[in-house]
VOBAMAR-664309 format. One line per field, with one value per residue (C-alpha): x, y negated, z; residue number from 1. Coordinates in steps of 0.05 Angstrom, whole numbers, plus 32768, in hexadecimal, padded with zeros to 4 digits. Each point is the difference from the previous one (the first is absolute). Layout:
VOBAMAR-664309
xx (X	...);
yy (Y	...);
zz (Z	...);
k (NUM	...);
***
This chain:
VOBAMAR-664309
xx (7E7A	7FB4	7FF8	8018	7FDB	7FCA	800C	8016	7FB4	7FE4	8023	7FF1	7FAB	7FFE	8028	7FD5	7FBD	8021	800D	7FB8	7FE0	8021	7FF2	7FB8	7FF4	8027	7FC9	7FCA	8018	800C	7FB6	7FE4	8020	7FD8	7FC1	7FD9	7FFE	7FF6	7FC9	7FC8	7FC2	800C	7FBD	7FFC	7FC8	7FEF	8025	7FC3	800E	804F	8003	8018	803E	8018	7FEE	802D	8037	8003	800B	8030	7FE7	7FDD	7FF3	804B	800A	8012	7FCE	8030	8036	7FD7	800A	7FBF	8011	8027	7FC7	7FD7	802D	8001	7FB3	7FF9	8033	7FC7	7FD4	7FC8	8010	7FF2	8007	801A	8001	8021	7FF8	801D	7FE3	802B	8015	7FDE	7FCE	800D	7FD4	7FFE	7FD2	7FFC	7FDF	7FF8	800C	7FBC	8009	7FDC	801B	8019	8041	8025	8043	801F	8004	7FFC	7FC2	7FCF	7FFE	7FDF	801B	7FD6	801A	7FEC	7FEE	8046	801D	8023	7FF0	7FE3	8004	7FD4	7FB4	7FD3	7FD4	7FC6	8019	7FCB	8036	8010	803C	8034	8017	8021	7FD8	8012	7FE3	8043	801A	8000	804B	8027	8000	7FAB	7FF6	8000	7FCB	7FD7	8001	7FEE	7FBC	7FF5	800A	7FC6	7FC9	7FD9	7FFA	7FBC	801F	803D	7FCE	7FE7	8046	8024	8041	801F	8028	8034	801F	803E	7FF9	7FDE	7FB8	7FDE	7FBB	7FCE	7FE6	7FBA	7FE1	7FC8	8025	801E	802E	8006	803E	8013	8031	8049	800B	7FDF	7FC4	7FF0	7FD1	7FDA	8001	7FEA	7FBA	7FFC	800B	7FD1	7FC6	800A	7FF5	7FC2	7FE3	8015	7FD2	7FC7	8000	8005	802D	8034	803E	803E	802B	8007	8030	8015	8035	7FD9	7FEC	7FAF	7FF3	8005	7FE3	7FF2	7FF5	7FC6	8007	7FC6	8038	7FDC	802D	801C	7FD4	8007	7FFD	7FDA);
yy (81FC	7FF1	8041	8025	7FD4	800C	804E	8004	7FDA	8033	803A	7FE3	8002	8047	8015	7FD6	801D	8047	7FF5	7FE2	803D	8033	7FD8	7FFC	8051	800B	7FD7	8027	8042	7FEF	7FEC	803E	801F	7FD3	8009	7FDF	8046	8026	8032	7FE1	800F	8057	801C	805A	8021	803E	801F	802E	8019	7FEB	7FC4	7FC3	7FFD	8048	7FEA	7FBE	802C	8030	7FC3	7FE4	7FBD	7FC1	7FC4	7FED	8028	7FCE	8003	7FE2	8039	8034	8045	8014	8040	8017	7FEE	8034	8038	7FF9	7FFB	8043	801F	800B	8046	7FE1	7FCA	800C	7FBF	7FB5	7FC6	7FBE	7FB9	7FC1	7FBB	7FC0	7FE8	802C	8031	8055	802B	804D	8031	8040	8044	8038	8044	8025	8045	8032	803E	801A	802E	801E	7FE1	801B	7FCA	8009	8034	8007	7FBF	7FF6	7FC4	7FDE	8003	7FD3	801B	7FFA	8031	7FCE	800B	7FC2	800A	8027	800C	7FEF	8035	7FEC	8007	801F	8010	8049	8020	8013	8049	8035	8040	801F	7FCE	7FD5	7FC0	7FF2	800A	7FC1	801D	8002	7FBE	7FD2	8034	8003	7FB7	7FEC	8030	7FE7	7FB8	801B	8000	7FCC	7FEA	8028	803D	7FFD	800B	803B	801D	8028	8007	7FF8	8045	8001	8050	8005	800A	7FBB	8015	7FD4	8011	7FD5	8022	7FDD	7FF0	8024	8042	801A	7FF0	7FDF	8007	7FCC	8027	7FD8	7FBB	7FE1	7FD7	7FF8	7FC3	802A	803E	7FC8	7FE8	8054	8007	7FC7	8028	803B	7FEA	7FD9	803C	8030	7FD2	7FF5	8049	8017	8034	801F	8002	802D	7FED	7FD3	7FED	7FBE	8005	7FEB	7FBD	7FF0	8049	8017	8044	801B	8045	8006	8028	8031	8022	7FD4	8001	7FB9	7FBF	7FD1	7FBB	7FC4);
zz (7E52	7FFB	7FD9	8041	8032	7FD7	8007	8046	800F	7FD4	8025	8045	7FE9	7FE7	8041	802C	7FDA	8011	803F	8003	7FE2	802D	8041	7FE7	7FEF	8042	8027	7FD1	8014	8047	7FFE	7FF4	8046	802A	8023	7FC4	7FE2	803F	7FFB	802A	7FCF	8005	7FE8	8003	7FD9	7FF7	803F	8018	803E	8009	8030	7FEC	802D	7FE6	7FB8	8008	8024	7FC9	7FCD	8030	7FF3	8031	8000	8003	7FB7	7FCB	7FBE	7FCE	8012	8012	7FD0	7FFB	7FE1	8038	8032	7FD3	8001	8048	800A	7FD1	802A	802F	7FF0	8014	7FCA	7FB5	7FE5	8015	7FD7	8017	7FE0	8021	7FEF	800E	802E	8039	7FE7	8000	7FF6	8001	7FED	8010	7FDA	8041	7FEC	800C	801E	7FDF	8028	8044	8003	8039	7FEE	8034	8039	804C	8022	7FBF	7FF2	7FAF	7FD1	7FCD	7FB9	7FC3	7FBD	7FED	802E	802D	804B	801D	8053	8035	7FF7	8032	801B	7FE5	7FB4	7FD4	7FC9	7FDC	8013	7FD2	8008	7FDF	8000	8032	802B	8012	7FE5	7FC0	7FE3	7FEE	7FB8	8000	802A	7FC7	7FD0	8046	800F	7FB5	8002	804F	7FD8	7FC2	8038	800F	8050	7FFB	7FE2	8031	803A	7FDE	7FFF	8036	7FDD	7FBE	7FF8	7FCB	7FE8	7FED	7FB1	800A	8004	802A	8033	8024	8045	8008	8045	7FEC	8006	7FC1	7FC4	7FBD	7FD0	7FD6	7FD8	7FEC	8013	7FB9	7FFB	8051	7FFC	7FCF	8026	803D	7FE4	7FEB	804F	8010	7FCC	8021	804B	7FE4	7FD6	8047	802B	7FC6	7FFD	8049	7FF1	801C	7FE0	8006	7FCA	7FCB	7FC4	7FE4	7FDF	7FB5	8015	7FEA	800A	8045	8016	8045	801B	8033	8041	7FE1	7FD7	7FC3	7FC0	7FF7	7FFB	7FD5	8020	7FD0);
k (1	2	3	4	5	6	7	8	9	10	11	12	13	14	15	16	17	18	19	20	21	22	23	24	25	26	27	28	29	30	31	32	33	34	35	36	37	38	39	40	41	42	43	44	45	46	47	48	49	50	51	52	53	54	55	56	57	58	59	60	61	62	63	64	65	66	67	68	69	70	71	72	73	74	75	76	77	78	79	80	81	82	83	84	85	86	87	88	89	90	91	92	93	94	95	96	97	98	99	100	101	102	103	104	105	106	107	108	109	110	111	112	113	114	115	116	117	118	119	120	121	122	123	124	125	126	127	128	129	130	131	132	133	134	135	136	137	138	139	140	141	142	143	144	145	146	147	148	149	150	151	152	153	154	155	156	157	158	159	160	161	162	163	164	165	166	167	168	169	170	171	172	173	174	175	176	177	178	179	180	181	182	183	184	185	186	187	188	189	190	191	192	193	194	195	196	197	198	199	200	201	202	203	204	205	206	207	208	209	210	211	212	213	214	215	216	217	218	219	220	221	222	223	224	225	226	227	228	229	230	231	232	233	234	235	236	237	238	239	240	241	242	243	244	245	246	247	248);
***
């Protein structure tokens, strides 16, 4: 009889402790729904241009948002949704800190895409169309030769030499023109045109572009041709019907 008492006490404990235990990670759990982990600390970096309210919109979180549940990844692949978005990262801190920062996409390029009237788009290195250009955009175009827009097949070879030049060298550039066989062309404000042969080795055949507009205005020559495509040794044909230069 004892033995039994003695068992049923035992039994009564362990489901008392149980019973204990679940009430107590019910309470936990419940805990982290309430407005301790609201999002009331929200800190953006990095957004450049996008205002805060869109930027917040576009995560689809406020102050209401709760930290401890929040999946951050998801918040990301919404943020880099946006073309005009490259790259979000979000952190939480408990209870009530988020923060995101954001990586812009900078455009490197203008392209008629298209749109309404002749309205140009900005595009990023990476061939992703980010939105309208203003009109004061001092950016090369990307074209196919025969002066129209750059086909959808050329944008991203276009867009990755627009991306090669610096913001100086952009400036210098009219349009980024891209042939079909993949040969690819800068037209140069200053009136004429440089190939850059294949798609290979554009940063290289960038500083070669950058020597060649510094030896053109050292020189004060005029210039009616020149050839890139082996990068370190650039050569240029002057308007005096002079064989070609070689550029230092």
């Amino acid at each position: 009889m004892r033995t039994a008492d003695r068992k049923g006490r035992i039994l009564r404990r362990w489901t008392v402790a149980a019973i204990v235990s679940i009430v107590v990670a019910t309470l936990a759990v419940a805990a982290t729904y309430t407005p301790l982990f609201a999002a009331s600390d929200i800190q953006l970096h990095g957004s450049d241009g996008i205002p805060d309210a869109d930027l917040l919109a576009l995560a689809r979180v406020d102050e209401s948002s709760n930290v401890f549940h929040l999946d951050t990844r998801a918040v990301e692949r919404r943020l880099e949704g946006d073309p005009r978005i490259l790259e979000a990262a979000v952190t939480t801190t408990l209870p009530d800190a988020l923060t995101i920062e954001i990586v812009t996409r900078t455009p490197v390029g203008v392209m008629d895409t298209g749109g309404p009237g002749t309205r140009m788009d900005l595009v990023g290195a990476d061939g992703v169309v980010i939105g309208p250009a203003g009109r004061t955009v001092d950016l090369p175009a990307l074209l196919a030769p025969d002066g129209g827009p750059v086909g959808a097949e050329s944008l991203a070879t276009a867009a990755t030499a627009a991306g090669a030049l610096d913001a100086t060298l952009r400036r210098a550039v009219d349009a980024v023109v891209v042939a079909p066989d993949g040969g690819v062309e800068v037209r140069l404000a200053a009136g004429y045109s440089a190939s850059l042969g294949d798609a290979s080795e554009l940063t290289a055949k960038a500083a070669s572009l950058a020597a060649l507009l510094a030896w053109v205005q050292d020189r004060d020559v005029r210039v009616e041709s020149a050839d890139l495509s082996v990068p370190g040794s650039p050569t240029a044909k002057l308007e005096q019907g002079a064989t070609a230069v070689p550029i230092p």
